[in-house]
PDB file of N, H, CA, C and O in Angstrom:
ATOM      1  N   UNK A   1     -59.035  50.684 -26.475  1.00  0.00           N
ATOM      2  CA  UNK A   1     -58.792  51.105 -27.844  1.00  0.00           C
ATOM      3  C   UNK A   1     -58.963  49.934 -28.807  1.00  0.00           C
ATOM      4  O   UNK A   1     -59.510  50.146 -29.889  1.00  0.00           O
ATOM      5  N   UNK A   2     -58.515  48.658 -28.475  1.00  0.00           N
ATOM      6  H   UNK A   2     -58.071  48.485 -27.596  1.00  0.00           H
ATOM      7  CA  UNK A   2     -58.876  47.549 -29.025  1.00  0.00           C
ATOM      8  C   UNK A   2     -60.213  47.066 -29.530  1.00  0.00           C
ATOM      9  O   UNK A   2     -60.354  46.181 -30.374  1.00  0.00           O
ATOM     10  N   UNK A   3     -61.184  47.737 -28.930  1.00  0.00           N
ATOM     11  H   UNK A   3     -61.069  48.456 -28.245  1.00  0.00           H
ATOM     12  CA  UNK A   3     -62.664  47.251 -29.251  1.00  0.00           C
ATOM     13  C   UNK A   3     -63.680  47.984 -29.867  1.00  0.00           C
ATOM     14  O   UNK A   3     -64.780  47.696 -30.339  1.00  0.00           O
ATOM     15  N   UNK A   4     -62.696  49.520 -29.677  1.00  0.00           N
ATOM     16  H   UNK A   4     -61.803  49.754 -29.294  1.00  0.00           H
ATOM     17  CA  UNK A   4     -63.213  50.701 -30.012  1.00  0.00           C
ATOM     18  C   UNK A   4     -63.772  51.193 -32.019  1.00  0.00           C
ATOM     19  O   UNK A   4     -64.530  52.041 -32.490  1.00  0.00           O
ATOM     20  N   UNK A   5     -63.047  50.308 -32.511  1.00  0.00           N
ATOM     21  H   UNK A   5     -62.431  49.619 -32.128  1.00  0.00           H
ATOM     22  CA  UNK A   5     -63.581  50.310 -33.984  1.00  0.00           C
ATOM     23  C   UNK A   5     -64.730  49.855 -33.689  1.00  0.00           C
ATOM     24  O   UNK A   5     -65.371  50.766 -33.165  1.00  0.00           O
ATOM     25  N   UNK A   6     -65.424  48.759 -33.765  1.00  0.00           N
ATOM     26  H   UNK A   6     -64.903  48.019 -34.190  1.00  0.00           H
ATOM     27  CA  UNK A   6     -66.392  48.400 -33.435  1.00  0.00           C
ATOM     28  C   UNK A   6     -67.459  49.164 -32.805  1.00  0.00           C
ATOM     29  O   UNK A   6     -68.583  48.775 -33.126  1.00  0.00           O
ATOM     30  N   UNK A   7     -67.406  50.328 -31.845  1.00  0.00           N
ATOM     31  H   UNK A   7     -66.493  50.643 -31.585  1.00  0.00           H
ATOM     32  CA  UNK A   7     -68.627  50.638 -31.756  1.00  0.00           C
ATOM     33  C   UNK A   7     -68.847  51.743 -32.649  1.00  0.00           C
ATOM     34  O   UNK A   7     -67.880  52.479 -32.846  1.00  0.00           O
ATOM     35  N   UNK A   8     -69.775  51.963 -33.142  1.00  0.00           N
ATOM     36  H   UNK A   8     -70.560  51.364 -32.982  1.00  0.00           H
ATOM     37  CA  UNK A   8     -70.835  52.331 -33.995  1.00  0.00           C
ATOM     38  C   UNK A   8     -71.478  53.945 -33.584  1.00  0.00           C
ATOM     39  O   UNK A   8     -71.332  55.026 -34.154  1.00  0.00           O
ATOM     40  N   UNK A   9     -72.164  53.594 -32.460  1.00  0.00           N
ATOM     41  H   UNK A   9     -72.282  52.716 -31.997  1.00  0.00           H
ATOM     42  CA  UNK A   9     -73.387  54.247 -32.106  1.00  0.00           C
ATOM     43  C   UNK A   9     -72.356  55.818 -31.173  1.00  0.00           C
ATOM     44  O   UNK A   9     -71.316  55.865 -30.516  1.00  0.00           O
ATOM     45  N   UNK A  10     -73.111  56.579 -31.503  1.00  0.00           N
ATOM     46  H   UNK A  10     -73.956  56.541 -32.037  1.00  0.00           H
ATOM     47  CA  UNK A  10     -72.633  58.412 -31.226  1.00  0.00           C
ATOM     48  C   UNK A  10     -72.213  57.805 -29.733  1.00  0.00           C
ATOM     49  O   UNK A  10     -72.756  57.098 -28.884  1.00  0.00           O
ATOM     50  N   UNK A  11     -70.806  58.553 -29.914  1.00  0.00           N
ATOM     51  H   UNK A  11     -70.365  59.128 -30.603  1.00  0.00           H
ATOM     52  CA  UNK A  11     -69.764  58.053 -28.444  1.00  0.00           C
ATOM     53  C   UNK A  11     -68.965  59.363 -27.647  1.00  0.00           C
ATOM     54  O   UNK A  11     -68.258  60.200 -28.208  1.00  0.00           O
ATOM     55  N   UNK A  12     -69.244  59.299 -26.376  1.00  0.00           N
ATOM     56  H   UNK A  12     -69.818  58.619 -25.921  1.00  0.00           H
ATOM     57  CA  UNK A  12     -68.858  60.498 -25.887  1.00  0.00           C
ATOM     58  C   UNK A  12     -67.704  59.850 -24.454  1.00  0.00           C
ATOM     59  O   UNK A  12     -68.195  59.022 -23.687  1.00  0.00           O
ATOM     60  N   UNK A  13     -66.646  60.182 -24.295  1.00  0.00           N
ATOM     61  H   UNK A  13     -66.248  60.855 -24.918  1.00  0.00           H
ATOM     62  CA  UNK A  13     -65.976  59.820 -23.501  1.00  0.00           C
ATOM     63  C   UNK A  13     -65.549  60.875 -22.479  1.00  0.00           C
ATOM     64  O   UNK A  13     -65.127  61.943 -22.923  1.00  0.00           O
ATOM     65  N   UNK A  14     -65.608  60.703 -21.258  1.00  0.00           N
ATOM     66  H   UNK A  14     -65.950  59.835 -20.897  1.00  0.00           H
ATOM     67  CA  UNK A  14     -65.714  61.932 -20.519  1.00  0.00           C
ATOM     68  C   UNK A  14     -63.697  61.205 -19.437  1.00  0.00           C
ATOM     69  O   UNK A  14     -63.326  60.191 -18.847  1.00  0.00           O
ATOM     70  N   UNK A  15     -63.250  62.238 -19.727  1.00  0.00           N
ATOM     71  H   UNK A  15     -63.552  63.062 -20.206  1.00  0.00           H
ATOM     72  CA  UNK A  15     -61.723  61.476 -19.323  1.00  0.00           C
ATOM     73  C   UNK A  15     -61.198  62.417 -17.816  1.00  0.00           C
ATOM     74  O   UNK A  15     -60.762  63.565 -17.906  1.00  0.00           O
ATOM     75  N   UNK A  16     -61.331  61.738 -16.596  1.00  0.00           N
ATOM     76  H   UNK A  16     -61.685  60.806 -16.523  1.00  0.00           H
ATOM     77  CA  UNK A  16     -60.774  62.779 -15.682  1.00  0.00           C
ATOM     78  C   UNK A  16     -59.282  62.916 -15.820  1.00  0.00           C
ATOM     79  O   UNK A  16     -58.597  61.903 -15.963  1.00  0.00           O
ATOM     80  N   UNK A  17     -58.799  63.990 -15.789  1.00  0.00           N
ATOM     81  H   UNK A  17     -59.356  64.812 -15.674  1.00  0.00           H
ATOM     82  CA  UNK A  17     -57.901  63.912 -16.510  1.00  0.00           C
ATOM     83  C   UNK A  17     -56.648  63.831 -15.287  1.00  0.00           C
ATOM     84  O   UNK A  17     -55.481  64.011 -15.637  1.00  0.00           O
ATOM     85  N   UNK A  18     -57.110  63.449 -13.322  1.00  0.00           N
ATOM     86  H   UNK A  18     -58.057  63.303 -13.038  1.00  0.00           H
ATOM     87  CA  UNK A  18     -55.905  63.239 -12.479  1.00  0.00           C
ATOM     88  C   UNK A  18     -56.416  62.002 -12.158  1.00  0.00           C
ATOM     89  O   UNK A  18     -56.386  61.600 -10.995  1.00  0.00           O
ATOM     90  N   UNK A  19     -56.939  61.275 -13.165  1.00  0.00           N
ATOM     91  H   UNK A  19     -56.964  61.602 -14.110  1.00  0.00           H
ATOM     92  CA  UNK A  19     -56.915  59.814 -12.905  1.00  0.00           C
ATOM     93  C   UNK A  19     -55.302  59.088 -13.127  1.00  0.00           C
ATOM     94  O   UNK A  19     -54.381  59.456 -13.857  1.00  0.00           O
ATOM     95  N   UNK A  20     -55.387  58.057 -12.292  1.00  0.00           N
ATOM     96  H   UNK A  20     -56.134  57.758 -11.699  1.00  0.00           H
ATOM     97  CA  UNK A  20     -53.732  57.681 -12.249  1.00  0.00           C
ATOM     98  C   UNK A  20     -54.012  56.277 -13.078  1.00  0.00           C
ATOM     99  O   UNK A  20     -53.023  55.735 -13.571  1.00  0.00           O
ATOM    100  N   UNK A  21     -55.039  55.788 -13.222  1.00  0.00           N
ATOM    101  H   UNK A  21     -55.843  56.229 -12.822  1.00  0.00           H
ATOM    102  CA  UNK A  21     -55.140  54.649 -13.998  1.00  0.00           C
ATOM    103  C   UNK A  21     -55.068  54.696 -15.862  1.00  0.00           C
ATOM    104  O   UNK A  21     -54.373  54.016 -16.617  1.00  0.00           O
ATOM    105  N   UNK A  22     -55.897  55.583 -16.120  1.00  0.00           N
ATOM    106  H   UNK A  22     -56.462  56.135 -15.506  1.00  0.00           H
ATOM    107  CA  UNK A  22     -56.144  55.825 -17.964  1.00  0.00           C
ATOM    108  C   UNK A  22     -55.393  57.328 -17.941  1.00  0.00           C
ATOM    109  O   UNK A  22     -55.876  58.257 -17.293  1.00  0.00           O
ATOM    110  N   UNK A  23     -54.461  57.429 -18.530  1.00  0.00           N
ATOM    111  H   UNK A  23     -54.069  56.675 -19.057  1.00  0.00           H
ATOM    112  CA  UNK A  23     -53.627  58.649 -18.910  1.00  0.00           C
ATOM    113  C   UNK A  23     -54.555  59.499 -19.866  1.00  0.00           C
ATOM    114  O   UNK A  23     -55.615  59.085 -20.335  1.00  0.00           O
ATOM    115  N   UNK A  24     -54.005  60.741 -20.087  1.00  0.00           N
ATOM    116  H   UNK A  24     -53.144  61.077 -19.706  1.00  0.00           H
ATOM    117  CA  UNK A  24     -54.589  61.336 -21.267  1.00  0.00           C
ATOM    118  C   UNK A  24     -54.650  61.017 -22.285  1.00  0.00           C
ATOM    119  O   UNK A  24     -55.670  60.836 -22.950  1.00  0.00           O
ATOM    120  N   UNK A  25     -53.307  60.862 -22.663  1.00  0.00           N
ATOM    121  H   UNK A  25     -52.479  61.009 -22.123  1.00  0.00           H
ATOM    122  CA  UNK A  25     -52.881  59.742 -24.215  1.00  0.00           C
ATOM    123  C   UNK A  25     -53.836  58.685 -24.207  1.00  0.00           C
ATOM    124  O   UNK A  25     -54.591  58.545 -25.169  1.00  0.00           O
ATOM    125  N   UNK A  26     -53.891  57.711 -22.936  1.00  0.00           N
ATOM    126  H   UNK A  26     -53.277  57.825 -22.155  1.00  0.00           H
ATOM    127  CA  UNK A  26     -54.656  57.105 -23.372  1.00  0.00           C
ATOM    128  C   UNK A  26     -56.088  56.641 -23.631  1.00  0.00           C
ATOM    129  O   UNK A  26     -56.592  55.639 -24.139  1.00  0.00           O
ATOM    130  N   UNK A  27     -56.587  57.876 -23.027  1.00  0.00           N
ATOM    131  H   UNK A  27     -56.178  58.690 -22.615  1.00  0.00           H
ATOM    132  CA  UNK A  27     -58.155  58.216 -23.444  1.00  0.00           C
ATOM    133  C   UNK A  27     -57.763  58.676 -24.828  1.00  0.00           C
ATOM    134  O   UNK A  27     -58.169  57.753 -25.534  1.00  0.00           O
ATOM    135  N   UNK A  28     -57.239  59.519 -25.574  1.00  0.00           N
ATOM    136  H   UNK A  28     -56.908  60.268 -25.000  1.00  0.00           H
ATOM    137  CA  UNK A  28     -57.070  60.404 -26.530  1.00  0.00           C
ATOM    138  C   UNK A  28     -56.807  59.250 -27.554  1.00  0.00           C
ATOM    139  O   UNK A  28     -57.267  59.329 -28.693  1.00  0.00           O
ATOM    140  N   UNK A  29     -56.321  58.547 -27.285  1.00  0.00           N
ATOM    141  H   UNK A  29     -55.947  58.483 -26.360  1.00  0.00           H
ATOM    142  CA  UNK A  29     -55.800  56.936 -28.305  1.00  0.00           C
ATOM    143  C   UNK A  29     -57.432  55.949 -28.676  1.00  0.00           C
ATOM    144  O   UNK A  29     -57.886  55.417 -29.689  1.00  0.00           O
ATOM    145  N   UNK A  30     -57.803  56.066 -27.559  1.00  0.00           N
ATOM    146  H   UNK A  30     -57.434  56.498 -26.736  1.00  0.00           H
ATOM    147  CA  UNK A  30     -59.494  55.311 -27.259  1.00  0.00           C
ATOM    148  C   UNK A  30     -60.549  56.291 -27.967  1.00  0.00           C
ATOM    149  O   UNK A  30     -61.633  55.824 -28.315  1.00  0.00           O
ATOM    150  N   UNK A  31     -60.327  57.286 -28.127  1.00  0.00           N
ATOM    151  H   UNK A  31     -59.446  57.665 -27.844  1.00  0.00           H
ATOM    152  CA  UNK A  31     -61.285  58.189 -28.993  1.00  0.00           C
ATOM    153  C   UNK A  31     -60.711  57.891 -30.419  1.00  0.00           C
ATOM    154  O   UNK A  31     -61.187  57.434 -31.458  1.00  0.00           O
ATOM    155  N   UNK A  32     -59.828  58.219 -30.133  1.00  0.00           N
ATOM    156  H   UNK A  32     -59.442  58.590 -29.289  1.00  0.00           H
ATOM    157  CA  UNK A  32     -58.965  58.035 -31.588  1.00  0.00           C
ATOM    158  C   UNK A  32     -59.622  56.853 -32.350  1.00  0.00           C
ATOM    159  O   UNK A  32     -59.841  56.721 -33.554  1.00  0.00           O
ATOM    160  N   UNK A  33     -59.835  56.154 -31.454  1.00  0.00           N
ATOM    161  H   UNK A  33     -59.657  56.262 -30.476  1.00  0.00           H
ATOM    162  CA  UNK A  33     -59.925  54.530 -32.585  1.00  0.00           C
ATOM    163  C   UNK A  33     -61.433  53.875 -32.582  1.00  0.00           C
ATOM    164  O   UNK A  33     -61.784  52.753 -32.950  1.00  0.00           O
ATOM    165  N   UNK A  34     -62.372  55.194 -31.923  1.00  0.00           N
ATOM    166  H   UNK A  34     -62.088  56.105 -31.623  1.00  0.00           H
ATOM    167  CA  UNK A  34     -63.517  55.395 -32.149  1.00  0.00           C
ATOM    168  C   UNK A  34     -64.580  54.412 -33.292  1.00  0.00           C
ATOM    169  O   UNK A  34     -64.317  55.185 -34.214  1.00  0.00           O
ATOM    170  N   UNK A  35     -65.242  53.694 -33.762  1.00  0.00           N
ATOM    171  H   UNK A  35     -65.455  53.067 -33.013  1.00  0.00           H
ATOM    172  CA  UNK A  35     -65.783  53.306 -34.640  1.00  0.00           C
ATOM    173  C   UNK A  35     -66.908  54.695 -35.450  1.00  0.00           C
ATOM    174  O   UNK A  35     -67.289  54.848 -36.611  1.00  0.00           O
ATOM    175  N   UNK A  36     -67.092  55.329 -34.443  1.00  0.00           N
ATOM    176  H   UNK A  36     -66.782  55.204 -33.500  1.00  0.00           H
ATOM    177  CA  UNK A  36     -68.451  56.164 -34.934  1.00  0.00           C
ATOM    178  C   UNK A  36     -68.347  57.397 -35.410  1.00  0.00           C
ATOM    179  O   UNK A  36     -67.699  58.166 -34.699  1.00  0.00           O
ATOM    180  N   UNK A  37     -68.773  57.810 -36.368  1.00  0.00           N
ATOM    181  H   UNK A  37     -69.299  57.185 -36.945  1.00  0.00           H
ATOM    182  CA  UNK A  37     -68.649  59.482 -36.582  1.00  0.00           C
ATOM    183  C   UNK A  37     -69.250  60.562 -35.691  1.00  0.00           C
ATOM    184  O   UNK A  37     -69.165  61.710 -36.129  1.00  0.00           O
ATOM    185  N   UNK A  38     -69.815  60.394 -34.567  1.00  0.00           N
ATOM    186  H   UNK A  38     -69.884  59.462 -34.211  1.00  0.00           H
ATOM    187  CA  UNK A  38     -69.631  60.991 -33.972  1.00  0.00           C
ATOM    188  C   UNK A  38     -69.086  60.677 -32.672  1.00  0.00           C
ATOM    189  O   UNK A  38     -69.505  59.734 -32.001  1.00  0.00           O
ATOM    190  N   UNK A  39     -68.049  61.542 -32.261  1.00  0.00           N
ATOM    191  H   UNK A  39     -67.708  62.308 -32.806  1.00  0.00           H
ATOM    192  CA  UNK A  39     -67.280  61.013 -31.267  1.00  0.00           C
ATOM    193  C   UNK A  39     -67.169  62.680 -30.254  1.00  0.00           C
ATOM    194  O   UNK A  39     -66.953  63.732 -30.856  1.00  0.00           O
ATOM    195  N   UNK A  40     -67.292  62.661 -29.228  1.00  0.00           N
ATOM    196  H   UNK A  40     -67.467  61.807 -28.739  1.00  0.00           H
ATOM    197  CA  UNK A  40     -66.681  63.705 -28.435  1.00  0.00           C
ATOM    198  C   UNK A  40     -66.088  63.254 -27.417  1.00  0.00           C
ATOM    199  O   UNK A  40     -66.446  62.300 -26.726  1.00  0.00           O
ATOM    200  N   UNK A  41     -64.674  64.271 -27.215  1.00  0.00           N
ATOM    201  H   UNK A  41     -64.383  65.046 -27.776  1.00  0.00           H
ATOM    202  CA  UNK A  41     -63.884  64.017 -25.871  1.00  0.00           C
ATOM    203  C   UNK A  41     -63.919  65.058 -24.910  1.00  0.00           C
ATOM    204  O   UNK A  41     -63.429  66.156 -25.176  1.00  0.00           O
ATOM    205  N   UNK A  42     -64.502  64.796 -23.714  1.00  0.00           N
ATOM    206  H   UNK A  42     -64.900  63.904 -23.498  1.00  0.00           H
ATOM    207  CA  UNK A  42     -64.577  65.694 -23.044  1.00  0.00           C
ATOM    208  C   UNK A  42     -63.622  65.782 -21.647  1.00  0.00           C
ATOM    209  O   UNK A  42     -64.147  65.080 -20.783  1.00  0.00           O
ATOM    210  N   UNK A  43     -62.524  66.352 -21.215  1.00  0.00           N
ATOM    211  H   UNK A  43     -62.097  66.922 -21.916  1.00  0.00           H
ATOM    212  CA  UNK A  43     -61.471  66.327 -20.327  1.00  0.00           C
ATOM    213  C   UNK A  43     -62.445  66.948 -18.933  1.00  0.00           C
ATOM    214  O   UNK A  43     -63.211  67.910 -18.900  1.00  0.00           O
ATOM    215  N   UNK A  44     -62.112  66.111 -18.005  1.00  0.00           N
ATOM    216  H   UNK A  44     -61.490  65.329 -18.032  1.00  0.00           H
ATOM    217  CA  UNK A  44     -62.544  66.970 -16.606  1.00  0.00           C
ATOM    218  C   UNK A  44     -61.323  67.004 -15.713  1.00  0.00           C
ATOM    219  O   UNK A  44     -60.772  66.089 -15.102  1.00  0.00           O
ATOM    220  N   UNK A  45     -60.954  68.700 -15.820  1.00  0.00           N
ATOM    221  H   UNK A  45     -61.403  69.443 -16.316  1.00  0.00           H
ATOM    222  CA  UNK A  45     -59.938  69.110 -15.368  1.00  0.00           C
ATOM    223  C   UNK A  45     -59.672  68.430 -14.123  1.00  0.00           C
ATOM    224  O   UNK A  45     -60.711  68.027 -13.599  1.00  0.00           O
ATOM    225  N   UNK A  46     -58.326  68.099 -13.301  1.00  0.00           N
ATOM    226  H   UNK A  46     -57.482  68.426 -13.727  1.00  0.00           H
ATOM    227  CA  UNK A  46     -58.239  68.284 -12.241  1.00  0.00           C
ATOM    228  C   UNK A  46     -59.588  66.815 -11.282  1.00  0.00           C
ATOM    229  O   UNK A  46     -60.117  66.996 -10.185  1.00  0.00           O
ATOM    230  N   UNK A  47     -59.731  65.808 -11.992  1.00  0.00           N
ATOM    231  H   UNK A  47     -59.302  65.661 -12.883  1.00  0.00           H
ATOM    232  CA  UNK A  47     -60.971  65.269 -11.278  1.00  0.00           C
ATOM    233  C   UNK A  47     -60.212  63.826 -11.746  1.00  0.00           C
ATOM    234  O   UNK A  47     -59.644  63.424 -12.761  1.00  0.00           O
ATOM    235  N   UNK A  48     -60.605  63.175 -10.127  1.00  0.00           N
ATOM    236  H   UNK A  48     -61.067  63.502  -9.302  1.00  0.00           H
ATOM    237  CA  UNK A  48     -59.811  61.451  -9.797  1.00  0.00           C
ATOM    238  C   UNK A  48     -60.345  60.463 -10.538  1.00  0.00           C
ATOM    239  O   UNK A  48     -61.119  60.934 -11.372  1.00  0.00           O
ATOM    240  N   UNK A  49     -60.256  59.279 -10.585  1.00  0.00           N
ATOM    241  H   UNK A  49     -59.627  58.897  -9.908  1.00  0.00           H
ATOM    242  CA  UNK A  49     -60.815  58.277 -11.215  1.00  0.00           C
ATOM    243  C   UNK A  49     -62.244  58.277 -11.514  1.00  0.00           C
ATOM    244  O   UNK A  49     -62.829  58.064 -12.576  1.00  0.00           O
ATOM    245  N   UNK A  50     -62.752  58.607 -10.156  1.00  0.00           N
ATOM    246  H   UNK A  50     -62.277  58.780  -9.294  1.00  0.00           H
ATOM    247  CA  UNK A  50     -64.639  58.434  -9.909  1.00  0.00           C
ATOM    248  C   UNK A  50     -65.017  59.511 -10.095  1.00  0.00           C
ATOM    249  O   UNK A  50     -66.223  59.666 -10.286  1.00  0.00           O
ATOM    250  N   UNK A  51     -64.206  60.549 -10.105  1.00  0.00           N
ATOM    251  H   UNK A  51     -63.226  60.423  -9.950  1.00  0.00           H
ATOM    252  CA  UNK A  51     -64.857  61.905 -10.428  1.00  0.00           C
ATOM    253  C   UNK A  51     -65.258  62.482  -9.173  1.00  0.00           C
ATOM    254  O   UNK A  51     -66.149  63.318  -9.319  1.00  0.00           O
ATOM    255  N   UNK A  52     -64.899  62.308  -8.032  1.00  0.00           N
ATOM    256  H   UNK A  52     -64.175  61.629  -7.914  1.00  0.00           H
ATOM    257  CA  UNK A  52     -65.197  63.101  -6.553  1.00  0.00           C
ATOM    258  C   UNK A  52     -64.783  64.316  -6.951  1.00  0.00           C
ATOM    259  O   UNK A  52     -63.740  64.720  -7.465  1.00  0.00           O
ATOM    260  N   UNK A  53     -66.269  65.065  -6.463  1.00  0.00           N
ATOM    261  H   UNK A  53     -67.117  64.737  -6.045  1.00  0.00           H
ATOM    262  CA  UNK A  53     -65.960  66.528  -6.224  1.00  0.00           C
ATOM    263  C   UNK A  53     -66.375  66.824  -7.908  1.00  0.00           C
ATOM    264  O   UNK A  53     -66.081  67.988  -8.182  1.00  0.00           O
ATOM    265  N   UNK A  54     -66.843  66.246  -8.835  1.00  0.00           N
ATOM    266  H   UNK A  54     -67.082  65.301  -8.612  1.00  0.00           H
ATOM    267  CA  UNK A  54     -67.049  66.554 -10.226  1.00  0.00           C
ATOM    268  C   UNK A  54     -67.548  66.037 -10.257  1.00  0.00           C
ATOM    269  O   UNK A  54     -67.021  65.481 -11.220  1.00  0.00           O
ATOM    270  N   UNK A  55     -68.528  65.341 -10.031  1.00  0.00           N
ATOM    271  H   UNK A  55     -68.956  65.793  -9.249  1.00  0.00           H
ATOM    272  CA  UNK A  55     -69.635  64.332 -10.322  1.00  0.00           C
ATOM    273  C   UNK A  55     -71.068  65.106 -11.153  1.00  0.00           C
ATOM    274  O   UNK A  55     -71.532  64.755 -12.238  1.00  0.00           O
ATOM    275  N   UNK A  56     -71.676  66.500 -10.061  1.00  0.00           N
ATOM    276  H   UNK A  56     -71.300  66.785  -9.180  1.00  0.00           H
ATOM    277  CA  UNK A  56     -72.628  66.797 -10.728  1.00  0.00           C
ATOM    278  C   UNK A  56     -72.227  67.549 -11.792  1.00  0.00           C
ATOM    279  O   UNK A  56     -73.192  67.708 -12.540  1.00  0.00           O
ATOM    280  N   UNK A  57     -70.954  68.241 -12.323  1.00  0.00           N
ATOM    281  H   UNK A  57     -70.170  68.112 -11.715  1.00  0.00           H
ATOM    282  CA  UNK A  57     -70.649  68.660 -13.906  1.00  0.00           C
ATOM    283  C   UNK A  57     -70.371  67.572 -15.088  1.00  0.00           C
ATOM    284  O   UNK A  57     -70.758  67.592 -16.257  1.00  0.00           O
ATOM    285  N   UNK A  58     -69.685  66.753 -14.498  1.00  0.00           N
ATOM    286  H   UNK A  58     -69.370  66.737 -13.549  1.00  0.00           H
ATOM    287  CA  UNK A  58     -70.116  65.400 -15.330  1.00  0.00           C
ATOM    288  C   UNK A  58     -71.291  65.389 -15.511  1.00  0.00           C
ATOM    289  O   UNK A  58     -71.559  66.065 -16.504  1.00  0.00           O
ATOM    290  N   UNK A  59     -72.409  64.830 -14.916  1.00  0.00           N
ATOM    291  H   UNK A  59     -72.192  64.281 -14.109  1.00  0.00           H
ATOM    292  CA  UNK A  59     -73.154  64.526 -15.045  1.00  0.00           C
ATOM    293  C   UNK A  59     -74.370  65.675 -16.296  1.00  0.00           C
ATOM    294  O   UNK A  59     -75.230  65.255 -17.071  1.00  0.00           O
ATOM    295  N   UNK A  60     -74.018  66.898 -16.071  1.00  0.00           N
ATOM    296  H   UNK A  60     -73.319  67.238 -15.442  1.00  0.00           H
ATOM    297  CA  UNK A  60     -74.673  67.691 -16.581  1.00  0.00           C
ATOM    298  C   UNK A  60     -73.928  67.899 -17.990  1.00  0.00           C
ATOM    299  O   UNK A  60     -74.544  68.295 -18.980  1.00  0.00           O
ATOM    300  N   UNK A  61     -72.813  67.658 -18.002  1.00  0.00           N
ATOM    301  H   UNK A  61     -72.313  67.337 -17.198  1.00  0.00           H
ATOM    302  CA  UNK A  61     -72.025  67.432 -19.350  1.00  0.00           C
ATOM    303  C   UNK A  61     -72.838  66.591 -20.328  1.00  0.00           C
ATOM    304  O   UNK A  61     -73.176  66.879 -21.476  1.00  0.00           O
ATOM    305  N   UNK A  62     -73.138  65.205 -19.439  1.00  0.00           N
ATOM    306  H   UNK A  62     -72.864  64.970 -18.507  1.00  0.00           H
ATOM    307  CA  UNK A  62     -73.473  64.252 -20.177  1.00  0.00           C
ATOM    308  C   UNK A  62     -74.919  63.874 -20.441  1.00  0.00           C
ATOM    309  O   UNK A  62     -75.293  62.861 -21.033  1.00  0.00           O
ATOM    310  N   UNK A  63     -75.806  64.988 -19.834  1.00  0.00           N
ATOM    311  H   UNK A  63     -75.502  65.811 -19.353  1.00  0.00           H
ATOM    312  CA  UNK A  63     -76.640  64.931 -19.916  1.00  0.00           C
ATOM    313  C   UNK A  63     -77.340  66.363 -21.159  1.00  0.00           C
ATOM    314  O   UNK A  63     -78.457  66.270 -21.668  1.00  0.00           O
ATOM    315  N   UNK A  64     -76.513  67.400 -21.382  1.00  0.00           N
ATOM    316  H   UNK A  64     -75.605  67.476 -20.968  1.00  0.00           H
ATOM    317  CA  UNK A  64     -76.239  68.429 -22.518  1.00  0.00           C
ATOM    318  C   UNK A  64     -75.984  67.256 -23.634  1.00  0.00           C
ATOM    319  O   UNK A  64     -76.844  67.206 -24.513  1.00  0.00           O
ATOM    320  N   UNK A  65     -75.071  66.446 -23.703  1.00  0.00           N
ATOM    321  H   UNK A  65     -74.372  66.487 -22.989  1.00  0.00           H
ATOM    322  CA  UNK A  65     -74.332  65.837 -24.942  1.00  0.00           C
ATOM    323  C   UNK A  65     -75.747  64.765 -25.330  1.00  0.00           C
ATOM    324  O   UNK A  65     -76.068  64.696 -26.517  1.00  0.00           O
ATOM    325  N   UNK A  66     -76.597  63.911 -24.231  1.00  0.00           N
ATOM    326  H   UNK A  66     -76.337  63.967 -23.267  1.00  0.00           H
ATOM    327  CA  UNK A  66     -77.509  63.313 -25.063  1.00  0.00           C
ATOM    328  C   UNK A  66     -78.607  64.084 -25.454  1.00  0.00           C
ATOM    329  O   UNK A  66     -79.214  63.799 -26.487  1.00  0.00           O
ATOM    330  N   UNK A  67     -79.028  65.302 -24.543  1.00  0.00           N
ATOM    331  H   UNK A  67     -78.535  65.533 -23.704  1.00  0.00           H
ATOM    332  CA  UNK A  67     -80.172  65.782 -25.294  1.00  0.00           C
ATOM    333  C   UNK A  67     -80.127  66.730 -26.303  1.00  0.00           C
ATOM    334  O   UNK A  67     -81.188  67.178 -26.737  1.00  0.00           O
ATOM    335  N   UNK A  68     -78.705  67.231 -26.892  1.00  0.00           N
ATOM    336  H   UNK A  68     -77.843  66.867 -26.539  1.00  0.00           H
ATOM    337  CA  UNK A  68     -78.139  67.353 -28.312  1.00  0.00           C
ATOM    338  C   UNK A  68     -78.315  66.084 -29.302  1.00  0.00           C
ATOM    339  O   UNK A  68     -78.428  66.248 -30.517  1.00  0.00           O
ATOM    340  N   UNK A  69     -78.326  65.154 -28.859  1.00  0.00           N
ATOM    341  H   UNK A  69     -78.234  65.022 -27.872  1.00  0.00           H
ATOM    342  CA  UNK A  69     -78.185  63.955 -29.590  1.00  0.00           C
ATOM    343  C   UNK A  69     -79.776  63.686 -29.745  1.00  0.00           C
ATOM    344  O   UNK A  69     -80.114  63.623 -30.927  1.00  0.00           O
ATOM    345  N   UNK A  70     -80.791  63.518 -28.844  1.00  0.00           N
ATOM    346  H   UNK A  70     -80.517  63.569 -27.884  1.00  0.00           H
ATOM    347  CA  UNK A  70     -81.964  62.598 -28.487  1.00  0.00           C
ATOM    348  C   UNK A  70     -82.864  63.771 -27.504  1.00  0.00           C
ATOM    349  O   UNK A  70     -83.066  63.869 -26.294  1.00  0.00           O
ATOM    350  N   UNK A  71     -83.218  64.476 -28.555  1.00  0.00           N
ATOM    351  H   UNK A  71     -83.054  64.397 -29.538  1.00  0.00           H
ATOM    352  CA  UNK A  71     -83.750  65.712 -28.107  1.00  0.00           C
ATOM    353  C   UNK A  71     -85.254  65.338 -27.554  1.00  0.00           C
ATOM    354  O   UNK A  71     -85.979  66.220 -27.092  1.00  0.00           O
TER     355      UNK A  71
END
């Protein structure tokens, strides 16, 4: 969240949300303090730090969100 003014450029944060390391709050705090106007938060229910077992919906998440962006 500290560095997060600073970036600029269209920011998409994808937060598993049974990660035991970054809480919800504190993804939700890290968007929050976003630098860029465009910002999306995207929660992946139920999915661990690395995203096992969610990897290819991530991935297709984030691959919808840039070619909205960078068509």
């Amino acid at each position: 969240a500290d560095t997060m003014p600073q970036v600029t450029v269209p920011t998409l944060l994808v937060h598993p949300t049974a990660d035991t390391e970054i809480r919800v709050w504190q993804a939700k705090e890290i968007v929050d303090a976003a630098g860029a106007d465009d910002v999306t938060y995207l929660e992946m229910k139920g999915a661990p730090h690395y995203l096992e077992g969610h990897r290819p919906e991530a991935l297709e998440a984030v691959a919808q969100w840039i070619e909205a962006r960078f068509p």
